[in-house]
C-alpha positions as CSV (number, residue, x, y, z in Angstrom):
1,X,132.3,130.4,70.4
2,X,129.4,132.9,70.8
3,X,129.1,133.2,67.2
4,X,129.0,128.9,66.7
5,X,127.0,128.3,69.6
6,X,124.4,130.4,68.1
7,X,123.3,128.8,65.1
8,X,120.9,126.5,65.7
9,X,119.9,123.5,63.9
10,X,116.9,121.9,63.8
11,X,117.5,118.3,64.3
12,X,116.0,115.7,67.1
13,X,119.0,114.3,69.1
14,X,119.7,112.9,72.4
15,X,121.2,115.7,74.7
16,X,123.8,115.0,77.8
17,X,123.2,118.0,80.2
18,X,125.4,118.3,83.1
19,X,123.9,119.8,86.4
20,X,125.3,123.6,86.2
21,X,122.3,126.0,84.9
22,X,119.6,124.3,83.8
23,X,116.6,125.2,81.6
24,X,113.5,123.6,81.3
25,X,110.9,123.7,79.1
26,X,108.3,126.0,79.6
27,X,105.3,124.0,77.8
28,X,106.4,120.9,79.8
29,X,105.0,121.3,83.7
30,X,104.3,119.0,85.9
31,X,101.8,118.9,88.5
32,X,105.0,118.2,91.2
33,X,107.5,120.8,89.9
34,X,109.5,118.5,87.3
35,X,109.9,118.7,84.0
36,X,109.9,116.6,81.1
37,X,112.4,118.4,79.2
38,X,115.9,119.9,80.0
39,X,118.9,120.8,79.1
40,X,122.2,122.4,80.1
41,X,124.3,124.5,77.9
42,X,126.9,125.6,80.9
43,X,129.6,123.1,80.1
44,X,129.0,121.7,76.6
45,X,131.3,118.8,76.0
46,X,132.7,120.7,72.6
47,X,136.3,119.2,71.6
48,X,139.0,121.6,72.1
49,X,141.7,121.6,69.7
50,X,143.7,119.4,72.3
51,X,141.1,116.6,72.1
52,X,139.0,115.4,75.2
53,X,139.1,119.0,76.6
54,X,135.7,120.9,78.1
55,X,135.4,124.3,76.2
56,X,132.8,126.4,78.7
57,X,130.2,128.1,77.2
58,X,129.9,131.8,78.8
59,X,126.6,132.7,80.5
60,X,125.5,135.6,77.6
61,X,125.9,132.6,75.3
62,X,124.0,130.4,77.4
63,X,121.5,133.1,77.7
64,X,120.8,133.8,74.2
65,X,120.6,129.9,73.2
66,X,118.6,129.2,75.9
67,X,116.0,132.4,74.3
68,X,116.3,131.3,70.8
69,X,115.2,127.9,72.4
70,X,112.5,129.2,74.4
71,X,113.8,128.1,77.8
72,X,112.7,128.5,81.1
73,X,115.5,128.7,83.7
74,X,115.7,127.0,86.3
75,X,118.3,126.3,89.2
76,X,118.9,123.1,90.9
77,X,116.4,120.6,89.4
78,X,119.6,118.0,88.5
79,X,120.9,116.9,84.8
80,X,118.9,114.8,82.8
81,X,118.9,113.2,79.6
82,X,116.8,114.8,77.1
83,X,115.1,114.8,74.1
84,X,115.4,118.8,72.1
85,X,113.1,119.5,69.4
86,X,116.2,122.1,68.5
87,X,119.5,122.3,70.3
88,X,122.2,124.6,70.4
89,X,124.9,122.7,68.8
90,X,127.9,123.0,66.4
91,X,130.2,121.2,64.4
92,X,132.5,119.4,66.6
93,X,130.0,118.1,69.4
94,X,131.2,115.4,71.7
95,X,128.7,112.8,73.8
96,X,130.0,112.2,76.9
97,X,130.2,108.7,76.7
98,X,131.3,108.3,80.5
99,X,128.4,109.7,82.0
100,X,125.3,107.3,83.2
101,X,122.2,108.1,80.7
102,X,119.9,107.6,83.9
103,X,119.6,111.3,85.8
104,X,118.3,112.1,89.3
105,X,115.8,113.4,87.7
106,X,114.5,110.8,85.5
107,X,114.2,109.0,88.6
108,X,112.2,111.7,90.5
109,X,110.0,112.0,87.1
110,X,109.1,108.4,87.4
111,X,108.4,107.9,90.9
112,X,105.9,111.1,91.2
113,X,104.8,111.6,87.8
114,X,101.4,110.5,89.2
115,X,101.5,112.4,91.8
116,X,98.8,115.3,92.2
117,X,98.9,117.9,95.0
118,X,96.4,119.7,93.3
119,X,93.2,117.2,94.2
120,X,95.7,115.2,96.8
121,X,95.6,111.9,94.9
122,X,98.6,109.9,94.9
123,X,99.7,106.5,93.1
124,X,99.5,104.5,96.3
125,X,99.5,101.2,94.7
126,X,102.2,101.8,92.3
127,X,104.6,103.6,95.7
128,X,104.0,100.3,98.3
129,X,101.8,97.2,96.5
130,X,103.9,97.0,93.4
131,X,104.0,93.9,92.1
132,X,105.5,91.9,89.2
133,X,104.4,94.6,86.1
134,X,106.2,97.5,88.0
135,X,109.5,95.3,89.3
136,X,109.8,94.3,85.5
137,X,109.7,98.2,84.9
138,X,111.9,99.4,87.6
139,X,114.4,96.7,86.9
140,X,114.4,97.6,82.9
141,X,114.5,101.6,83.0
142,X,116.6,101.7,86.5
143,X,118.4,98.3,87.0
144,X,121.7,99.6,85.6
145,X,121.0,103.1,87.5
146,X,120.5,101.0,90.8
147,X,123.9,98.8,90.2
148,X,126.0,101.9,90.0
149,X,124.0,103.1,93.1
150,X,125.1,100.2,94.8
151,X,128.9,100.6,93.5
152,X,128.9,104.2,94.8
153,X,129.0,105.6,91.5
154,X,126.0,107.7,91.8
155,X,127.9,109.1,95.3
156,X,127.8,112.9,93.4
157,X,123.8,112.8,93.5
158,X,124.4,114.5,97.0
159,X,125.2,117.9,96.3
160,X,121.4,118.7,96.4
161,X,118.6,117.8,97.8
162,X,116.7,116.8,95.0
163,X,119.9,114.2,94.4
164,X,119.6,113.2,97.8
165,X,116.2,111.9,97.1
166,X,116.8,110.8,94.1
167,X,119.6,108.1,95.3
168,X,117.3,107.2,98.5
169,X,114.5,106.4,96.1
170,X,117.2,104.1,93.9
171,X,118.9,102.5,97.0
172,X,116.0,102.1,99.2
173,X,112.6,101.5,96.8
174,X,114.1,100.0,93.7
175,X,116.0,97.6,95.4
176,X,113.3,96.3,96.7
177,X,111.6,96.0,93.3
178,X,114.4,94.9,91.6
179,X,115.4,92.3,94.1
180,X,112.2,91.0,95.8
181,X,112.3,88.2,97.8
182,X,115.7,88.0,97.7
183,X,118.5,89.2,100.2
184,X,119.9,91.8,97.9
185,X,116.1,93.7,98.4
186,X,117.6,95.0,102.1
187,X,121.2,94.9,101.5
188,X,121.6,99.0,100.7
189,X,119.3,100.0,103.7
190,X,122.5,101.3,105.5
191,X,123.5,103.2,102.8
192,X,120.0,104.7,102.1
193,X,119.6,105.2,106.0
194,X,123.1,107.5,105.7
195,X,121.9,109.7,102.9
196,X,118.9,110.1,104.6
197,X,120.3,110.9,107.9
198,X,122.9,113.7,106.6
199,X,120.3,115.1,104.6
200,X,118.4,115.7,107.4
201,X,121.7,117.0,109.2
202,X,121.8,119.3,106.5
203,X,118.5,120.3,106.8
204,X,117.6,119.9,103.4
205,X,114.8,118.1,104.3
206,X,112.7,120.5,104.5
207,X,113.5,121.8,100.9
208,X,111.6,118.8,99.4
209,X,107.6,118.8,99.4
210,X,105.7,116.9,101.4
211,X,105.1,113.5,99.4
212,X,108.9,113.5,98.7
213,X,110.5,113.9,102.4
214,X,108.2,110.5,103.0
215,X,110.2,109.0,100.2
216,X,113.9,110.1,102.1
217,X,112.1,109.2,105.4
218,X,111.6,105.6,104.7
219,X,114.9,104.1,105.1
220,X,114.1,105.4,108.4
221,X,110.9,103.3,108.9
222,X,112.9,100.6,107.0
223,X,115.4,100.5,109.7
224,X,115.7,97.7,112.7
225,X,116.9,100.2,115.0
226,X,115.2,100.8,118.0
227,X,117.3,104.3,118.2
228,X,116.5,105.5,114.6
229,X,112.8,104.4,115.0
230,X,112.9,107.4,117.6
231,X,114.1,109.7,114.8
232,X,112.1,108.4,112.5
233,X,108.7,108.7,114.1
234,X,110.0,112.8,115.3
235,X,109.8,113.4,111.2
236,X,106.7,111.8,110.3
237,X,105.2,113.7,113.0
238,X,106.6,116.7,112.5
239,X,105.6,116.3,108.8
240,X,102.1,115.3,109.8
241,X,101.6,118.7,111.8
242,X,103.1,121.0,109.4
243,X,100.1,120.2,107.2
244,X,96.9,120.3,109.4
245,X,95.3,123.2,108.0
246,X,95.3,121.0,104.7
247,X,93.2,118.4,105.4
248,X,93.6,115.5,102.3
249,X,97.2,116.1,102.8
250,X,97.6,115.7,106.6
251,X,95.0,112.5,106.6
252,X,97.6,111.3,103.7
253,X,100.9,112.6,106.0
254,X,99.0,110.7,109.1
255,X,98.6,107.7,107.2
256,X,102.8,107.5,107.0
257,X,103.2,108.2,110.6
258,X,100.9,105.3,111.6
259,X,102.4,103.0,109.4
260,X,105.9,104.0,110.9
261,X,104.1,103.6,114.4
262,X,103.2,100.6,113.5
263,X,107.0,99.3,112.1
264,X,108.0,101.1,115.5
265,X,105.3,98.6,117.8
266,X,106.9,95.5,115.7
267,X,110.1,96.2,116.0
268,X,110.1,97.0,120.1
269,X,107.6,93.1,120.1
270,X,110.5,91.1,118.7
271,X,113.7,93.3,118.1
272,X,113.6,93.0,114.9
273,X,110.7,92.8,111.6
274,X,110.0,88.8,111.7
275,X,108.8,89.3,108.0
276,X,112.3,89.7,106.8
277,X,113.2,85.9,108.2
278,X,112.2,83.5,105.7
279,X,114.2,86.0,103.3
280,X,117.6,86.7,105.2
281,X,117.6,82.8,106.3
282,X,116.5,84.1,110.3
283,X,114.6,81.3,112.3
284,X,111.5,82.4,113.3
285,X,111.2,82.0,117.3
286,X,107.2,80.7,118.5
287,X,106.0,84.2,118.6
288,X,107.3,85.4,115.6
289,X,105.6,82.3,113.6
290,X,102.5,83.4,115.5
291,X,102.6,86.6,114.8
292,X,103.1,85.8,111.0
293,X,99.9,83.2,111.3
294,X,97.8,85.8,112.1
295,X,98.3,87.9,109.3
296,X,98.5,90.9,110.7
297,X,102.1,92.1,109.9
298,X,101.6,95.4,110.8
299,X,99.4,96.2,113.1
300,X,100.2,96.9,116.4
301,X,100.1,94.6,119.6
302,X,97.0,96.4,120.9
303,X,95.3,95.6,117.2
């Protein structure tokens, strides 16, 4: 196996890495911590002489391939599909044809690839004005990615933080780009809300940066629950504080929490966000269609 594993050949292919150990390209970083290449060698799918069995690969081997490769390691960054410039890989080779082709981390790649916390600029517009050029591109790179999220398929994403994320990020904000203006846009807000909440349980929060725990905090926000509102405004404050002796990043952290103040204020007015009516079929009462006149969706009472 050693022996096999080691010759490499120098052909292009798609790759199937499963989330053991992970290496990463080393010429590939990003600005966030992702990477644009990886690839797992800890569980090749090689056939076994009995078929459809998994043949592990032992860790020297792994080490060695992943040094004639010119790997970086690293641990817990989720499996993704990738594209080698040369991969380990012998005569025999099976694709896992049962495993989705979108990864947590294509989804993280995506979603903060334009994030810089270097100079503090982030792809505001693209995160919460969307619009019809980025729905059409959530819906063809992650449409199939958020079905199986909605089917529970994509469940396994929780065994780390980063998955965690990940899912909350498909449940939460690409259903809302996939299905705009439609009642399927708030129908996985319950399920979003739960990762979210035992992630914070598990404290595994606070493993993520900054930009990404507003990202698992927003099913919180999303919520129409006076109670969760509670918890919800406790972490953006908490996330707003821990960053006040970094000025661009605490202005952009306070932003969040007023905006979450602000869904707080609307939700204590009328019980519930009145700009979710005309969508989910709700009768507006006279206040609500006043408050909807105005224009003013969220800003406070005081405002």
């Amino acid at each position: 196996m050693r022996r096999a594993a080691s010759q490499v050949l120098a052909h292009s292919l798609w790759f199937r890495c499963r989330p053991y150990s992970v290496y990463s390209y080393s010429s590939f970083p990003s600005r966030i911590g992702y990477y644009s290449g990886v690839l797992s060698i800890s569980s090749c799918p090689f056939v076994s002489g009995q078929g459809s069995s998994l043949l592990r690969v032992s860790a020297d081997c792994r080490a060695r391939v992943a040094e004639k490769l010119g790997f970086q390691r690293k641990d817990n960054c989720g499996c993704k599909r990738v594209r080698a410039s040369a991969v380990a890989c012998m005569s025999g080779i099976a694709m896992d044809s049962n495993v989705h082709k979108t990864s947590q981390e294509d989804v993280l790649h995506f979603w903060f690839k334009d994030a810089d916390l270097t100079t503090y600029q982030f792809p505001v517009e693209f995160w919460y004005m969307g619009g019809e050029a980025v729905n059409k591109e959530v819906k063809e790179k992650f449409g199939e990615c958020l079905e199986l999220a909605c089917s529970g398929k994509l469940n396994h994403w929780q065994s780390n933080p980063q998955g965690c994320l990940a899912l909350v990020i498909v449940l939460d904000q690409f259903s809302r780009n996939v299905f705009q203006d439609s009642p399927h846009s708030f129908a996985q807000d319950q399920a979003a809300l739960k990762i979210t909440l035992d992630t914070i349980k598990q404290g595994w929060d606070k493993k993520l940066s900054a930009v990404e725990r507003i990202f698992l905090y927003m099913p919180l926000m999303h919520s129409e629950s006076l109670e969760v509102h509670e918890v919800s405004e406790q972490m953006f404050r908490g996330l707003a504080d821990n960053y006040k002796d970094v000025p661009q990043l605490h202005k952009f952290l306070t932003n969040s929490l007023n905006f979450e103040r602000a869904h707080h204020a609307v939700l204590k007015r009328f019980g519930r966000y009145p700009s979710r009516n005309a969508v989910l079929g709700r009768r507006n009462t006279p206040e609500e269609e006043e408050y909807l006149a105005s224009g003013k969706i969220w800003s406070t009472p005081e405002n």
